[in-house]
NUDO-709312 format. One line per field, with one value per residue (C-alpha): residue number from 1; y, z, x. Coordinates in Angstrom, 2 decimals. Example, Ala and Ser with C-alpha at 12.3 -4.5 7.8 and 13.67 -1.06 7.14 Angstrom:
nr <- c(1|2)
north <- c(-4.50|-1.06)
up <- c(7.80|7.14)
east <- c(12.30|13.67)
This chain:
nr <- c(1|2|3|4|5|6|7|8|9|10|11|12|13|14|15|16|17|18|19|20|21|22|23|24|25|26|27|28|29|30|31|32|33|34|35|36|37|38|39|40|41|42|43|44|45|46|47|48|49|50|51|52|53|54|55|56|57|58|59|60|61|62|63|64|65|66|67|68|69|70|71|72|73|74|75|76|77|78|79|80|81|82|83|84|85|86|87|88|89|90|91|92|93|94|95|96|97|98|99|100|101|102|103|104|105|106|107|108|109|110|111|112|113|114|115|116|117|118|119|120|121|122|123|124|125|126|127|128|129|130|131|132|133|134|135|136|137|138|139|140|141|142|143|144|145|146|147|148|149|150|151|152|153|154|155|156|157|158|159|160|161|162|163|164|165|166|167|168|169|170|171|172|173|174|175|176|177|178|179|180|181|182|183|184|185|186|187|188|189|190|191|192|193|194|195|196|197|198|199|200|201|202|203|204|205|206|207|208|209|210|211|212|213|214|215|216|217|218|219|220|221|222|223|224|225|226|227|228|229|230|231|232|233|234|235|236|237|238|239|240|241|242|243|244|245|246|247|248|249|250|251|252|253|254|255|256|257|258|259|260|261|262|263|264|265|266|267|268|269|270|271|272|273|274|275|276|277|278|279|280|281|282|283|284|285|286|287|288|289|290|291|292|293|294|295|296|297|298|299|300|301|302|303|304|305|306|307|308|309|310|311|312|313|314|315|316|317|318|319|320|321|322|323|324|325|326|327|328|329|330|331|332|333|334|335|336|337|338|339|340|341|342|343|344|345|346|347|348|349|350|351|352|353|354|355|356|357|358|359|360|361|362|363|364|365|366|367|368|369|370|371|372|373|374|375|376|377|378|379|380|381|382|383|384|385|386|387|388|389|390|391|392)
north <- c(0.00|3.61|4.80|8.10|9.44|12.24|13.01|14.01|15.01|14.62|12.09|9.82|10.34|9.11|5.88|5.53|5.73|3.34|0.95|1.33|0.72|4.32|4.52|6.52|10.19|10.04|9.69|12.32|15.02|13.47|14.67|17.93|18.86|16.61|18.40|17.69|14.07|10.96|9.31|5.48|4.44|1.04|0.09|-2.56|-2.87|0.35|2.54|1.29|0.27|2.03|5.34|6.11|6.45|9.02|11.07|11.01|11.58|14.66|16.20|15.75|17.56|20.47|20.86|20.74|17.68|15.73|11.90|8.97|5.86|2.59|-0.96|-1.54|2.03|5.22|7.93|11.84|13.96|17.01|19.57|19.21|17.68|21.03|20.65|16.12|17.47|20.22|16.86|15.16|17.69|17.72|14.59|11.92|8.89|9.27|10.53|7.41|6.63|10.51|9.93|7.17|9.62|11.92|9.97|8.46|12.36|13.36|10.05|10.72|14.33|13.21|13.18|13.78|10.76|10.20|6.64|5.84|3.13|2.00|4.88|7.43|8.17|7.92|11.01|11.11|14.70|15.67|13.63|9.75|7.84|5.59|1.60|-0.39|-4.13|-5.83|-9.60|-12.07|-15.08|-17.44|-17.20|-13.87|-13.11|-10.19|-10.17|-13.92|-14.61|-11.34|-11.42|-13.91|-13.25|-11.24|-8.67|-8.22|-7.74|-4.39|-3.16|-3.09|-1.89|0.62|2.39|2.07|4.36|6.82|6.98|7.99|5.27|6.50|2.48|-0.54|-3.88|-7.14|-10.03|-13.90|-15.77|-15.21|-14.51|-14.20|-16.07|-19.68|-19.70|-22.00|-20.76|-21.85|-23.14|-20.21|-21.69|-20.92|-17.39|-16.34|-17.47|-15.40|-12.25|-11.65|-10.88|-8.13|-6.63|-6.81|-5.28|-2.52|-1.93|-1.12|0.86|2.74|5.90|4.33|2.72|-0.74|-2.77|-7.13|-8.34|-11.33|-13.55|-15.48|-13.89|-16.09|-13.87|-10.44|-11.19|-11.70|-9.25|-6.31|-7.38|-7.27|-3.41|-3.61|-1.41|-2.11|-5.46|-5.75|-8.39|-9.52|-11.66|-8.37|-11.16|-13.89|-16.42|-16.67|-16.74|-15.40|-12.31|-10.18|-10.37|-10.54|-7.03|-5.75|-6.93|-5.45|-1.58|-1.78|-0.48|-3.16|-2.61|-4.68|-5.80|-6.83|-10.51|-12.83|-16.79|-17.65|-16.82|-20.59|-19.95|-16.00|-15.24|-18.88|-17.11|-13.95|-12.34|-9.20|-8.50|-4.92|-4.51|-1.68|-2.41|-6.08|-4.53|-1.94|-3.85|-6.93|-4.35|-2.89|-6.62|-6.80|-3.39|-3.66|-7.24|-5.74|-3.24|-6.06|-7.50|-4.57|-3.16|0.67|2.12|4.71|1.98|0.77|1.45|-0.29|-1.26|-2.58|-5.52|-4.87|-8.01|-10.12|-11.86|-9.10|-9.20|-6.78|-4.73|-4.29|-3.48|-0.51|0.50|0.42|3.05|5.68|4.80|4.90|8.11|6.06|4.07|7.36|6.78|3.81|6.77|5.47|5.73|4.04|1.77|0.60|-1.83|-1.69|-2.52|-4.62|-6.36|-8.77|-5.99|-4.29|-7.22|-7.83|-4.29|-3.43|-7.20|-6.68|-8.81|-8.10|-6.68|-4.34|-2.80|0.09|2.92|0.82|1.02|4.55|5.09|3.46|5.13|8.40|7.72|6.42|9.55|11.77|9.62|10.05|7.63|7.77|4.75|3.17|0.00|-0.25|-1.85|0.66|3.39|6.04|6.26|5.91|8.76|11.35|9.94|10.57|13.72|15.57|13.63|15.65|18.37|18.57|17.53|20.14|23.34|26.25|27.91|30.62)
up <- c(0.00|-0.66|2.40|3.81|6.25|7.61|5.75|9.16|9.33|5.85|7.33|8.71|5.02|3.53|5.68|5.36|1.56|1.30|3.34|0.60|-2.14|-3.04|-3.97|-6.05|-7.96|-8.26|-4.57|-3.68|-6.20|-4.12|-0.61|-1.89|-3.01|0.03|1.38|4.58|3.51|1.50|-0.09|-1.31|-4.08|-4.73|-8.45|-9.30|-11.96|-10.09|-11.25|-14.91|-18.00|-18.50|-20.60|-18.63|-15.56|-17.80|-18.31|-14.67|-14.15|-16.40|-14.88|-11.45|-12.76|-13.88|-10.39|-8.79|-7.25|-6.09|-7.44|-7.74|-9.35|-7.77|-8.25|-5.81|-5.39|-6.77|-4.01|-4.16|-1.73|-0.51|1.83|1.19|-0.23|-2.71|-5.59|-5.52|-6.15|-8.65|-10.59|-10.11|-11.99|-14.91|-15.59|-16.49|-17.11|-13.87|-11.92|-10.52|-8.43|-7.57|-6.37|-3.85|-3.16|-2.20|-0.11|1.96|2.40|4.22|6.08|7.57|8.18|10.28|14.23|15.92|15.75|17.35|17.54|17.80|20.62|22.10|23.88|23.17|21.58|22.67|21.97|21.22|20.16|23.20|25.43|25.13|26.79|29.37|29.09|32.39|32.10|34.21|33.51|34.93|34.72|36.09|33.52|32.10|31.70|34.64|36.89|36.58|39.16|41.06|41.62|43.42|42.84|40.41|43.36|43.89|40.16|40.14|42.68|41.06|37.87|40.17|41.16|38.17|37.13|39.69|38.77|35.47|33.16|30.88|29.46|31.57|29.11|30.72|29.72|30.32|28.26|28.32|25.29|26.42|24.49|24.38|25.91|25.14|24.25|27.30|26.46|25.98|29.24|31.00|29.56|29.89|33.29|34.46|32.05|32.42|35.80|35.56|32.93|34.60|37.78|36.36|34.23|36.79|38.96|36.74|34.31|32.31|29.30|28.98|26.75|26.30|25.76|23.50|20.23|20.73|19.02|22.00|24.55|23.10|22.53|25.89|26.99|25.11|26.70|30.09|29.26|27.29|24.38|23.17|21.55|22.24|19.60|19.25|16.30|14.20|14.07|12.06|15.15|14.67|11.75|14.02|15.37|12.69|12.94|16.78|16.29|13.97|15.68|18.90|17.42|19.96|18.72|17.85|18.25|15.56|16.30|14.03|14.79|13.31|14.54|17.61|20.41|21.31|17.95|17.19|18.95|17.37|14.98|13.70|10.84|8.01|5.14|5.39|8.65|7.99|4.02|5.65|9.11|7.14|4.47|6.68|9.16|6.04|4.92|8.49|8.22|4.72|5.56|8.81|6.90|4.05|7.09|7.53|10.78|10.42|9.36|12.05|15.10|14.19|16.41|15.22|17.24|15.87|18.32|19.73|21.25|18.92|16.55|17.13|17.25|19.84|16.69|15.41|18.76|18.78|15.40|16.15|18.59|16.09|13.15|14.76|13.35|9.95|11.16|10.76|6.98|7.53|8.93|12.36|15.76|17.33|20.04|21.98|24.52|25.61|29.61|31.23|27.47|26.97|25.06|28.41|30.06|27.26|27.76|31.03|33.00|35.09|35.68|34.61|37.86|38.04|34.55|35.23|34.11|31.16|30.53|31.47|28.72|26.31|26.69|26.88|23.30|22.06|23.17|21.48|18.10|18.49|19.85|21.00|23.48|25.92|27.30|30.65|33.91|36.14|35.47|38.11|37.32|33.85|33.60|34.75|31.93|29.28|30.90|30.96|27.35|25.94|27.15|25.63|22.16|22.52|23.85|21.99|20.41|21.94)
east <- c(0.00|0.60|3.27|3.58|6.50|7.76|11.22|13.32|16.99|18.85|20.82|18.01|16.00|19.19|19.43|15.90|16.22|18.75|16.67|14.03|16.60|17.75|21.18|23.21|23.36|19.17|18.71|21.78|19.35|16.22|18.04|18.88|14.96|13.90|9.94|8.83|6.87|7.93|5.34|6.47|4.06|4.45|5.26|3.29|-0.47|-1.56|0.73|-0.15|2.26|5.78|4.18|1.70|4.02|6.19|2.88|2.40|6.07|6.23|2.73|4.37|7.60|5.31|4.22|7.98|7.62|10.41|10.52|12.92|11.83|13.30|13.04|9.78|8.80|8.17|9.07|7.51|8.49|5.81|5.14|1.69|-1.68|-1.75|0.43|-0.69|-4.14|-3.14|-0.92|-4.30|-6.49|-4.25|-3.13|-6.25|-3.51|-2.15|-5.74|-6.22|-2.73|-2.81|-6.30|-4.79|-1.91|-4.30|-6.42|-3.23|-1.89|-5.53|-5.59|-1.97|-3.00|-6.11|-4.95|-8.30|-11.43|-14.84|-15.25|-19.11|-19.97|-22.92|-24.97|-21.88|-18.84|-15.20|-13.31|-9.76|-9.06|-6.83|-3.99|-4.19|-6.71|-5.23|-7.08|-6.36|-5.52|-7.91|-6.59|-9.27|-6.56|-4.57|-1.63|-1.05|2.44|2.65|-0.43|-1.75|-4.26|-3.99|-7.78|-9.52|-13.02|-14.98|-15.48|-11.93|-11.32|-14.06|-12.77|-9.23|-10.78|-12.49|-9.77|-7.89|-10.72|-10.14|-6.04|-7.53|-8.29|-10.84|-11.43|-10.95|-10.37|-11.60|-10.02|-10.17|-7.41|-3.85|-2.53|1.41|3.78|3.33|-0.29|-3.16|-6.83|-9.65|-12.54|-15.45|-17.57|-14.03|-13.71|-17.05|-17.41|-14.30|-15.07|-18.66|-19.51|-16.39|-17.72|-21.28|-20.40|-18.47|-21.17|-23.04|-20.68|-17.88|-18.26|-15.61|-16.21|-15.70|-14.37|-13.33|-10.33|-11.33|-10.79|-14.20|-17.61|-19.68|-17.67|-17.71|-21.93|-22.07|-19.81|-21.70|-25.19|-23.48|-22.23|-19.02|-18.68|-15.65|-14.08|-10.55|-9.30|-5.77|-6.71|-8.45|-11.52|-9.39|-9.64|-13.39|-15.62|-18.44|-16.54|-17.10|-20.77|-20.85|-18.97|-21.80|-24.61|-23.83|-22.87|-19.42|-16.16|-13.44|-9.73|-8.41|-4.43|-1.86|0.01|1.92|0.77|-1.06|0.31|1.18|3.75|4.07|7.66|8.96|11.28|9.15|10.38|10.17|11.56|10.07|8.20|6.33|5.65|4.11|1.99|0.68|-0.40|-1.82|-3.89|-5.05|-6.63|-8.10|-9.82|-11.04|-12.15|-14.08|-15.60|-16.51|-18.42|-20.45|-18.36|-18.68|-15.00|-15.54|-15.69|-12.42|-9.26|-5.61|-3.24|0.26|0.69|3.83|5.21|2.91|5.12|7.81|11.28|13.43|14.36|10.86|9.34|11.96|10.98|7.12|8.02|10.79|7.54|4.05|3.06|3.42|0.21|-1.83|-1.77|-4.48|-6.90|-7.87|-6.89|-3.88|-4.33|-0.37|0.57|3.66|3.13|5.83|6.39|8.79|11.22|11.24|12.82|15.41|16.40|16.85|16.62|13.95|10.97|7.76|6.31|9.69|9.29|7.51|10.21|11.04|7.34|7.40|9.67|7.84|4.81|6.65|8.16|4.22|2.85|5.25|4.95|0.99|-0.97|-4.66|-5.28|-2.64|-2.96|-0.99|-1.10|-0.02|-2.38|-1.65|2.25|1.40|-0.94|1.69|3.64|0.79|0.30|3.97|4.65|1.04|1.86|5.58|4.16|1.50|3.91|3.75|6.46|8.68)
């Protein structure tokens, strides 16, 4: 799919470049007429036959815009969406890739969404909204049976809300590296009378952290309003419908395997060229299925079928998500990358998390999904307000 980026330091364009397979005197004139954006157009049936890309070519020429053709991509370079559409207006052979060039410049330029859920809306125009991890299990990978009854698990959720978590995700099946799925009688017996009770006592929206249609049904007629799906509704045939049917929101993440398999060996030629393109299949295919595009939230799945190296990256490139024109979901708390890093356990990882959020925050994200939601709020809060400051 159609890529868009922000250019950065000359230095960092140049190494980006060269990742891309830019080389030589045509990228060294590229650098020196470098804009603000790349935009990497991939060159395949899209772009058309050889001589229509020279009329496109020359029409983008006549507007001064940067290009460099390379073996897998065609690469413009732009301040903005203005002189694309003026190329667009003039040029009927190439009106149809400009169109998509177009249409992935206003996506990346859209920061603020009103995602529609049952009985409201959840609005992420200002700082990031924090989502608590209320983990109903025995086996999650940091806080594994820290609840001993359903009662003990609202009021945990509870006053997570009152540290500032503005969602509160429920969920009843590990899904930490190397984990087996529970049977749905299992997961629905520890989810739903969590997501009842708060329901019925928290302000907060809530939302289920699920891959099974049977358990987000339930869950939305016991007062969740969000599905939480780390499969983007692949596991089950029925999610997509269950999604539908009930009107809630879905966050729809990006992995790699199952996690019983997704961290045996992950790999990427191109890690952003493959995530984007796979979320994109996931939305389109949610949308096929008659889920609203609106209700959609994406998260990139860090630590799902990730190595260390592309867990860093998802943090220096998240603002690249914003060019599939929804709001970004991240999950960094007490990860797995944490623990390579600095050594610590998963209960001790709170400043590496702190750092990671920090660094999300910064990059743009709308929703973060985090354990410790009190310590973690101050971080969302100080990070918004540096990538807000004005000017002096």
């Amino acid at each position: 799919m159609i890529r868009v980026f922000p250019s950065g330091e000359p230095g960092e364009a140049q190494k980006r470049l060269a990742f891309l397979g830019a080389t030589g005197d045509g990228l060294e004139r590229f650098l020196r007429d470098l804009r603000a954006l790349i935009v990497a157009i991939p060159r395949n049936a899209r772009a058309g036959s050889p001589p229509r890309e020279e009329l496109l070519l020359a029409c983008i020429d006549g507007k001064g815009i940067p290009h460099l053709r390379i073996d897998a991509h065609l690469l413009l370079s732009v301040s903005s969406i203005e002189p694309v559409e003026a190329a667009r207006a003039e040029s009927p052979e190439g009106g149809t890739l400009l169109a998509q060039v177009c249409e992935a410049l206003r996506r990346y330029s859209t920061t603020r969404f009103r995602v529609p859920i049952p009985g409201g809306a959840l609005e992420l125009s200002g700082p990031p909204v924090i989502m608590g991890i209320v983990n109903v299990t025995p086996d999650s990978f940091s806080d594994g049976g820290s609840y001993r009854s359903p009662g003990e698990a609202v009021e945990r959720a509870l006053a997570m809300e009152e540290e500032g978590a503005g969602i509160l995700d429920v969920g009843g099946e590990s899904t930490r590296p190397g984990s087996s799925p529970v049977p749905v009688a299992e997961e629905l017996r520890r989810v739903i009378p969590v997501v009842r009770g708060l329901a019925a006592k928290s302000r907060a929206i809530v939302s289920v952290d699920t891959t099974k249609a049977a358990v987000a049904r339930e869950a939305a007629a016991a007062g969740a309003r969000i599905v939480n799906d780390t499969s983007a509704l692949a596991d089950d045939p029925g999610m997509a419908d269950a999604v539908r049917e009930t009107g809630c929101a879905v966050v729809l993440m990006h992995r790699r395997g199952t996690p019983a398999t997704m961290q045996r060996a992950p790999h990427y030629d191109s890690l952003f060229d493959e995530l984007l393109g796979e979320l994109a299949e996931r939305m389109e295919a949610a949308v096929g299925a008659g889920i609203d595009r609106e209700r959609i939230l994406l998260d990139p799945g860090i630590g799902f079928g990730k190595r260390l190296m592309d867990n860093l990256a998802l943090h220096r490139r998240l603002p690249e998500l914003r060019v599939l024109g929804r709001p970004v979901v991240f999950g960094p708390s007490r990860k797995a990358f944490l623990g390579t890093l600095t050594d610590a356990r998963p209960e001790r990882r709170q400043f590496g998390t702190a750092a990671s959020v920090a660094a999300s925050v910064l990059s743009g994200a709308h929703v973060l999904r985090v354990h410790d939601v009190k310590e973690m709020r101050e971080v969302v809060q100080v990070a918004a307000a540096i990538r807000g400051a004005e000017e002096c």
